[in-house]
C-alpha positions, 0 to 999 in steps of 0.5 A: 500500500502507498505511503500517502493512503496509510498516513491519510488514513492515520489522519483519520483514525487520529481524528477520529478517536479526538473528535470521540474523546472531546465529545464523550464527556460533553452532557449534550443531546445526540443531534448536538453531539453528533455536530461536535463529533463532526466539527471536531473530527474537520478540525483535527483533519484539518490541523494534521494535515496543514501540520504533514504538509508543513512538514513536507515542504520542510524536508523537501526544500531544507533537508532533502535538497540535491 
């Protein structure tokens, strides 16, 4: 399996399991629950990947220069 399909789906375990625990313990109705779920699980998607992407635009331009 590619590299980038198992690092895309790290990021969606990782979030995943963040959006779970930020809502788990949030004394909330299911529907309002089920939004937070959501919101968080995007906003965590969205900070790995600016971060992996980061990331790569560092190793490529600083480290792995030829």
């Amino acid at each position: 399996m590619s590299s980038a399909i198992l690092v895309l789906f790290a990021v969606i375990v990782v979030s995943a399991a963040a959006a779970l625990l930020k809502t788990r313990g949030k004394p909330a109705e299911k529907p309002v629950k089920a939004m937070m779920f959501v919101a968080y699980f995007w906003l965590s998607a969205f900070i790995q990947l600016t971060l992996l992407a980061l990331a790569y635009f560092i190793w490529q331009r600083f480290i792995n220069h030829s």
